[in-house]
C-alpha positions in Angstrom: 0.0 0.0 0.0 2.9 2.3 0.5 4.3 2.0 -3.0 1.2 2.1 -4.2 0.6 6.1 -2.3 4.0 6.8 -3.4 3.0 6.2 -7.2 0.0 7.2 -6.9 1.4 10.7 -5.7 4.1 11.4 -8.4 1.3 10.3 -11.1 -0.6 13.6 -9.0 2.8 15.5 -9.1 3.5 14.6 -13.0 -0.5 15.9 -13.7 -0.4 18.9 -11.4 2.9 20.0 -13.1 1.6 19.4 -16.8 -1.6 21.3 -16.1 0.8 24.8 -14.4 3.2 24.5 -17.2 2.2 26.3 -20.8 2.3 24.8 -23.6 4.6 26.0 -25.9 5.3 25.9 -30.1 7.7 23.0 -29.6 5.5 20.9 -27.7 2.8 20.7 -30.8 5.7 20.5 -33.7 9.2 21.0 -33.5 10.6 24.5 -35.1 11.8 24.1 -39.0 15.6 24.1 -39.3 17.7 26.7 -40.9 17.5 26.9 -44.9 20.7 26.1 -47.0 20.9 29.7 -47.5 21.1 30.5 -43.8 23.5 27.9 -42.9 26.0 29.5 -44.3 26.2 31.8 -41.6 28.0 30.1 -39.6 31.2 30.4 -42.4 33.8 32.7 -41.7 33.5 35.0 -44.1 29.5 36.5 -43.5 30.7 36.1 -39.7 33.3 38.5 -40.8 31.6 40.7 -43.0 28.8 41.8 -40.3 31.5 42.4 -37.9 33.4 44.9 -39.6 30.2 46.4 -40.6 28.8 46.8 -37.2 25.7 44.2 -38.6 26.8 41.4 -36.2 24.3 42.8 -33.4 21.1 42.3 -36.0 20.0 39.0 -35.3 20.5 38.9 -31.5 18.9 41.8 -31.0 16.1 40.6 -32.8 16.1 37.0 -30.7 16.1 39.5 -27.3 12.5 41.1 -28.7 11.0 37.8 -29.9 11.5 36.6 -26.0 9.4 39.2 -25.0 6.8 38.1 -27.4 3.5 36.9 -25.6 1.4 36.9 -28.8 1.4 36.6 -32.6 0.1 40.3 -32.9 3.2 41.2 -30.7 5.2 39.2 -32.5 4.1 40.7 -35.6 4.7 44.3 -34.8 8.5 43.3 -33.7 8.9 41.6 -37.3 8.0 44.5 -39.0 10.0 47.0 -37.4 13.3 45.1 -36.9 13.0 44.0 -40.9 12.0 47.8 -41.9 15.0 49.0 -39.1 17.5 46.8 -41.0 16.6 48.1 -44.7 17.1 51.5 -43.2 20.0 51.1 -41.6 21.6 49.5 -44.6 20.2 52.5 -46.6 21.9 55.0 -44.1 25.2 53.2 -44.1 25.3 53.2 -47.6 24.6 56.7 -48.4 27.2 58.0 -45.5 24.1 58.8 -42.8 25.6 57.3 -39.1 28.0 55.3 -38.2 29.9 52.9 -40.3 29.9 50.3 -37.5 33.5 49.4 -39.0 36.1 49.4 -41.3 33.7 47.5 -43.9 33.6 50.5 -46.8 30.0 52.1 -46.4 29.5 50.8 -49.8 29.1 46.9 -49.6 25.7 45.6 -49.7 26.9 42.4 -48.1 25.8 43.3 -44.4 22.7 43.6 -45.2 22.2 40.4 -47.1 23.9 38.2 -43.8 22.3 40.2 -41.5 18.6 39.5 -43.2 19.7 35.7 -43.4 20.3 36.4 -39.5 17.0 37.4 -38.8 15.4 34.8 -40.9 17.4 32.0 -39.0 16.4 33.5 -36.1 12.7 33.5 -36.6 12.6 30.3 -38.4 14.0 28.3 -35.4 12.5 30.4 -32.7 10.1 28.5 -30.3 7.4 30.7 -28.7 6.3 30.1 -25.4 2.6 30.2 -27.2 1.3 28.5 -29.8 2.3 29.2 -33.1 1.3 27.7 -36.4 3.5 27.1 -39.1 1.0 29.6 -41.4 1.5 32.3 -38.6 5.4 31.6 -39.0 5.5 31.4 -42.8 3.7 34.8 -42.6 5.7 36.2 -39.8 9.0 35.3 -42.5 7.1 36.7 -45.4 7.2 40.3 -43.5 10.6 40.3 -42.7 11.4 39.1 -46.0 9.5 42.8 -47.3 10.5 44.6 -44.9 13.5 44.3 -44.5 14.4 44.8 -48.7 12.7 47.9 -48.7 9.4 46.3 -50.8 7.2 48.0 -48.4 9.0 51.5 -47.8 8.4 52.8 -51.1 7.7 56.7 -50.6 7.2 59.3 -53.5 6.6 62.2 -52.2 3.4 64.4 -54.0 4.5 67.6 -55.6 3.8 68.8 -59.2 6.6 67.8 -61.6 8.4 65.4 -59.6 9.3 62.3 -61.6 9.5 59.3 -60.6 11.4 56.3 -60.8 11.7 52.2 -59.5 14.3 50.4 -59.3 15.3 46.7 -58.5 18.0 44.8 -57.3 19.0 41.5 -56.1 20.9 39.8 -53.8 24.5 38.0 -53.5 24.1 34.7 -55.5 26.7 31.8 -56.4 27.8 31.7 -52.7 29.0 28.0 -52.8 31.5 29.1 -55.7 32.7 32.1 -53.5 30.8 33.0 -50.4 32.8 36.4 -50.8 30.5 37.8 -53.1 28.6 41.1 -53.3 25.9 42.4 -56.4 26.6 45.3 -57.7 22.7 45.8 -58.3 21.9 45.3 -54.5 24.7 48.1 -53.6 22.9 50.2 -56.2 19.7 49.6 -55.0 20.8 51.2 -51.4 22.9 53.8 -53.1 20.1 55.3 -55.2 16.9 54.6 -52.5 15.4 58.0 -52.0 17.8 59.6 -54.5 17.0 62.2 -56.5 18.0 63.1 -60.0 17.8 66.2 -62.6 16.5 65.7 -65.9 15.5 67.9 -68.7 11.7 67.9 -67.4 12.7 68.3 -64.1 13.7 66.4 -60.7 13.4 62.3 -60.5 12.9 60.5 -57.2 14.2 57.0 -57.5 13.0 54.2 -55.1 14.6 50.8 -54.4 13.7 47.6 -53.6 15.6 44.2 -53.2 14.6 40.6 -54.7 16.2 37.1 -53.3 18.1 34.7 -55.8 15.0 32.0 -55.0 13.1 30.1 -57.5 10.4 29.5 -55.1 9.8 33.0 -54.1 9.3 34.0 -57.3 6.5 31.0 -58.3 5.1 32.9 -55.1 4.6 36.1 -57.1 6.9 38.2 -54.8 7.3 40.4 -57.7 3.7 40.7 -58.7 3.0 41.5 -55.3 5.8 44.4 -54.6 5.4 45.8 -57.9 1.5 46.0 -59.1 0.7 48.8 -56.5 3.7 50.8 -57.6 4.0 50.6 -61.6 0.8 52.2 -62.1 2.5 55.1 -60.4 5.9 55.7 -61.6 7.4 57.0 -64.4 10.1 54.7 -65.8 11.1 51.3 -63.8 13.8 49.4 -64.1 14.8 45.8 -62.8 18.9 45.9 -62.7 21.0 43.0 -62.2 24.5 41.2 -62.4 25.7 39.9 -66.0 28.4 39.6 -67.6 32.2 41.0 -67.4 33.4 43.9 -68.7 30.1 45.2 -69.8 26.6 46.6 -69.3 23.4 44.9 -71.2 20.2 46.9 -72.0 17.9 43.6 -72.6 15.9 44.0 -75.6 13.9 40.8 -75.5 13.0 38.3 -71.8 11.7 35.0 -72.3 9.1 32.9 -70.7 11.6 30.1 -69.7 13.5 28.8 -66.4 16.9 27.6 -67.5 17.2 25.5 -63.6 21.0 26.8 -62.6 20.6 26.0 -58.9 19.4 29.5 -56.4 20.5 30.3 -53.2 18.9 27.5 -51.4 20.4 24.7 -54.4 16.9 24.5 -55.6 17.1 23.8 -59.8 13.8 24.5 -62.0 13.6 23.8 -65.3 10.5 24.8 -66.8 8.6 27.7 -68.5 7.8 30.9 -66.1 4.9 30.0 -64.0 2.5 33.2 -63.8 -0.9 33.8 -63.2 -3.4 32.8 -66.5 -0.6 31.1 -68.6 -3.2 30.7 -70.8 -2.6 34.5 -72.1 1.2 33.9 -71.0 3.4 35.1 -74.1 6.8 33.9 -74.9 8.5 37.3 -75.3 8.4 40.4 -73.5 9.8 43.6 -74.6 12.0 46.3 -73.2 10.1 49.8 -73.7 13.1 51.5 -72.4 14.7 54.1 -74.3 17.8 51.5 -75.3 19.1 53.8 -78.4 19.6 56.8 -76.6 21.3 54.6 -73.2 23.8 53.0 -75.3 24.9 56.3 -77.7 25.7 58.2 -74.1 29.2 58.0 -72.6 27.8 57.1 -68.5 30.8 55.8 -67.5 34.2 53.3 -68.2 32.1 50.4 -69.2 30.9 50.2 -72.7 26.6 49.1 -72.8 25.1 47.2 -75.4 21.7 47.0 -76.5 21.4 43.1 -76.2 19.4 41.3 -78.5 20.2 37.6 -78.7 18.1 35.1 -77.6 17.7 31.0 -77.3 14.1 30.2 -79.1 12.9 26.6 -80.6 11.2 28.3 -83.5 8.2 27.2 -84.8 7.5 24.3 -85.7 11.0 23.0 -84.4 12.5 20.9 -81.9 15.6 21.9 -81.3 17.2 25.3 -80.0 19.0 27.8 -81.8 20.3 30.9 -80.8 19.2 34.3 -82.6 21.7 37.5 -82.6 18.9 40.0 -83.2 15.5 38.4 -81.3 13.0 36.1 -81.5 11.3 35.1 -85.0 7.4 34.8 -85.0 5.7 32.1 -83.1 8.9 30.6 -81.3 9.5 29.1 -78.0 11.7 30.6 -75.5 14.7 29.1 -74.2 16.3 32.4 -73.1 15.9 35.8 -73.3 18.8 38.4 -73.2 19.4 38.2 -70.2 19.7 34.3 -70.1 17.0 31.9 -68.5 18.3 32.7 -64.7 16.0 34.8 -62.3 17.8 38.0 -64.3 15.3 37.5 -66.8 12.3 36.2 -65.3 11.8 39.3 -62.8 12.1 41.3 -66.2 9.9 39.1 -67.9 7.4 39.2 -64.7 7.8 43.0 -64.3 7.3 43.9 -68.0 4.4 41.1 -68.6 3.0 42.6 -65.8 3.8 46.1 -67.1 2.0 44.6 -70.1 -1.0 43.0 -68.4 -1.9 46.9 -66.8 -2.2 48.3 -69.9 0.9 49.9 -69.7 3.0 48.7 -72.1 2.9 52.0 -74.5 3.1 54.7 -71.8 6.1 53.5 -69.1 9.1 53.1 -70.2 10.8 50.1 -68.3 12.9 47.1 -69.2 16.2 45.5 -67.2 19.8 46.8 -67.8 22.8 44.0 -66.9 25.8 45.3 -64.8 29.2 44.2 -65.1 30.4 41.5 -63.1 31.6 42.9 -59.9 35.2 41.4 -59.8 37.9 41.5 -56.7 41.4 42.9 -57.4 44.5 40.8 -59.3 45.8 38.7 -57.2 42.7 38.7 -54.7 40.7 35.7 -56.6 41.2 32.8 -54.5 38.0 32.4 -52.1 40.2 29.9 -49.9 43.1 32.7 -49.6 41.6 35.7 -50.4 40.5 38.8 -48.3 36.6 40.0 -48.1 37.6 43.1 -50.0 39.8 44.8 -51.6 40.9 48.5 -53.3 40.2 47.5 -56.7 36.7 45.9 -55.5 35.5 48.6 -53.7 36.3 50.9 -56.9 34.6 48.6 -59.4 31.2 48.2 -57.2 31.8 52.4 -57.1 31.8 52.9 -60.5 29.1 50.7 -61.8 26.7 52.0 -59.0 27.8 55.5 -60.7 27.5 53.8 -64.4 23.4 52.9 -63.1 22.7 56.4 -61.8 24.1 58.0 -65.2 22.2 55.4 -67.3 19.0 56.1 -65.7 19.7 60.1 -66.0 19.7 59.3 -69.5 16.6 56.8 -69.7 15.0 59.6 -67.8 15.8 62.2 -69.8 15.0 60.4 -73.2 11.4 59.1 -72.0 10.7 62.1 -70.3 11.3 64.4 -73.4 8.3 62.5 -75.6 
């Protein structure tokens, strides 16, 4: 009987405890793990490059307000303005506002991208002391994800005569060959944010936002969504990203095809552009920028090309060919101009969607290539090599110049009609 009082009271303990303690997120299902993209982290290099920037104290900061968090409203609210807090510090460090947190040149848009990675990792793994769903957490990631790339701080000021302009950019990509790696069109998307320039009709006020290097994201529509409530509003637009060396690209033609050269997660697709009613989905888009003009001005040490090749199977066919000057009538894309990477899909999205608002005729808008953003002689080993370098730091400086010229004379072209 006295072994039986003695179990009998634990079993009472073990209920009375399980009643007092709360039941938390991990108790239901277990927290996802980090993505491939946010495991790199933990490499030497991004640990390196948020240090010097002053970027290493976004993530725990972030994990110090999430253990405050009693809710999924609170929660909420401390997603949005740590994500909207990082794009605009980034901005500020970029343009020469505050501190530069470290020796880092103000610059690189690397802190930002490992600090965002940071944050995501943080809020994918984090387990609540309340219950949390994994739709409430996918949602919770998909407003840092805005936020904190600027998709949701869009701000043109009213005022008669003011212009104005969108721009894109993208992330770091090919990390696996060289985690080292920095895109010049994410530095120029925090250089020019909230910029203004002079054309012949007056000032322009250009506003940035940043896209990851994810096939999934895109089949999402996270281009759709940032950009329909803004194109109907702007003046010119442009999607900007890295190409090739040496030399910018105005893309005359974007095709409707995914070439599947892995993202940033190692995720391949091979297939045509997936996009709301592919029923009325068209194999070609068209730049309506003002290309002739871009490529006759001297904006900088790089020579620009209006680009008109593409990969079709034309009609009829089976088998690919390539075409120096554009698709031929009733062909099938294999690659635009600017390849059949996530370059050319967001400006195939962004100008079939440009297309689909009855646009296509009155903004001008299309995607310009950058040069490759290369490191100095001598400074090309990732195994040996340093973060940065002179040379690199004056070849990310001049193409982000090269962009601001080329859209001064987009501007001013479109502008004058």
């Amino acid at each position: 009987m006295a072994s039986l009082r003695v179990r009998i009271g634990i079993l009472g303990l073990a209920m009375m405890a399980s009643v007092a303690s709360p039941v938390t997120a991990s108790a239901a299902a277990t927290a996802p793990s980090p993505t491939v993209e946010e495991q790199r982290l933990d490499k030497a290099v991004p640990q390196e490059i948020l240090r010097r920037s002053g970027f290493d104290d976004v993530a725990p900061e972030l994990a110090r307000e999430l253990g405050s968090a009693h809710s999924y409203a609170q929660a909420r609210r401390i997603v949005v303005h740590e994500g909207s807090a990082l794009w605009r510090r980034a901005v500020d460090r970029v343009q020469g506002r505050g501190p530069a947190g470290g020796d880092l040149s103000r610059d690189d848009d690397r802190p930002l991208y490992w600090a965002r990675l940071g944050l995501t990792r943080e809020l994918r793994t984090w387990e609540p002391g309340f219950a949390l769903s994994d739709a409430q957490r996918d949602a919770l990631i998909e407003q840092l994800e805005r936020t904190s790339r600027g998709q949701t701080d869009v701000r043109y000021p009213r005022g008669k005569g003011l212009r104005r302009i969108l721009v894109t950019g993208f992330d770091p990509f090919t990390l696996d060959r060289d985690i080292r790696i920095s895109n010049p069109s994410g530095a120029t998307a925090l250089a020019l944010d909230g910029t203004v320039i002079r054309t012949a009709k007056g000032p322009a006020r250009i506003e940035t936002v940043v896209f990851p290097v994810r096939w999934q994201d895109f089949a999402q529509g996270t281009v759709e969504r940032t950009l329909r409530r803004y194109l109907p509003k702007v003046d010119l637009f442009t999607t900007v990203s890295q190409g090739r060396v040496g030399r910018f690209d105005v893309e005359r033609t974007n095709g409707a095809w995914r070439g599947g050269f892995p993202d940033n997660d190692n995720v391949s697709r091979t297939e045509t552009v997936p996009v709301t009613d592919p029923a009325s989905q068209p194999q070609w888009t068209t730049t309506t920028l003002p290309y002739r003009e871009i490529v006759a001005a001297d904006t900088g040490r790089f020579p620009v090309y209006d680009h008109t090749e593409v990969t079709e199977i034309p009609a009829g066919g089976t088998t690919a060919v390539v075409r120096p000057d554009g698709p031929t009538p009733g062909s099938t894309a294999r690659a635009g101009g600017g390849g059949n990477y996530l370059s050319n899909e967001i400006a195939y999205r962004a100008t079939l969607l440009r297309d689909r608002l009855g646009l296509h005729d009155t903004l001008p808008g299309g995607h310009v290539h950058t040069p490759v953003l290369q490191f100095g002689a001598g400074n090309t080993d990732p195994a040996t090599g340093t973060v940065t370098d002179p040379e690199f730091v004056r070849n990310r400086l001049d193409i982000v110049a090269q962009v601001r010229a080329i859209l001064s004379v987009a501007a001013d072209a479109a502008f004058r009609k």
